[in-house]
C-alpha positions in Angstrom: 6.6 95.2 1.0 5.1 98.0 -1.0 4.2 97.1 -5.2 7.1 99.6 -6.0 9.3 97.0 -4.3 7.8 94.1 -5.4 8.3 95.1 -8.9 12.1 96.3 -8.8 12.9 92.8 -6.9 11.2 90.6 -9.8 12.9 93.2 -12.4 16.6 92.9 -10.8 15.9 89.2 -10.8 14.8 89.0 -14.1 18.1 91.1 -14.7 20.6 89.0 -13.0 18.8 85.5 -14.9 19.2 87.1 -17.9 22.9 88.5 -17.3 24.0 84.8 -16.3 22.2 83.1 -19.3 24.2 85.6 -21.8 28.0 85.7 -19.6 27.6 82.2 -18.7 26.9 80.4 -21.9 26.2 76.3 -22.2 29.2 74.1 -22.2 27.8 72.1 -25.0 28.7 75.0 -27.3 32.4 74.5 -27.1 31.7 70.9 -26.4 34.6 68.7 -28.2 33.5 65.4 -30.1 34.2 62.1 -28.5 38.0 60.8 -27.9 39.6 58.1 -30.1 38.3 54.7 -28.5 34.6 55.6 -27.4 32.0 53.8 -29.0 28.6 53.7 -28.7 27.2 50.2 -26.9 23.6 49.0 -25.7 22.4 49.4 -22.1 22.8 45.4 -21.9 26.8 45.9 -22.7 27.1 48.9 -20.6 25.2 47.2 -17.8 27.2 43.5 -18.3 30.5 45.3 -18.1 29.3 47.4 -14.9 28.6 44.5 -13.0 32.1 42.9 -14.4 33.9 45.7 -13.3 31.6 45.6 -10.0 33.3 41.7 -9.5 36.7 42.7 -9.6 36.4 45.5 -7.0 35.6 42.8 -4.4 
């Protein structure tokens, strides 16, 4: 592979990063704010419920 060729590759790939970074934007720009009934709660809560849940499924 020839520098000429080396350099158009990193260029078009440089290209196509940059085209999906600007058409492709984050989700967390449109993101919508929590649904009625979601609170926050500690990892001890989280955790205690998990393995709750985790009982029942036995």
């Amino acid at each position: 592979m020839t520098w000429r060729n080396l350099i158009a590759l990193i260029g078009a790939s440089i290209c196509a990063i940059w085209f999906m970074l600007i058409a492709y934007p984050s989700p967390s720009v449109n993101a919508e704010p929590p649904q009625k009934g979601c609170v926050a709660v500690s990892k001890q809560e989280y955790d205690s419920a998990k393995a709750k849940v985790a009982a029942y499924a036995v």
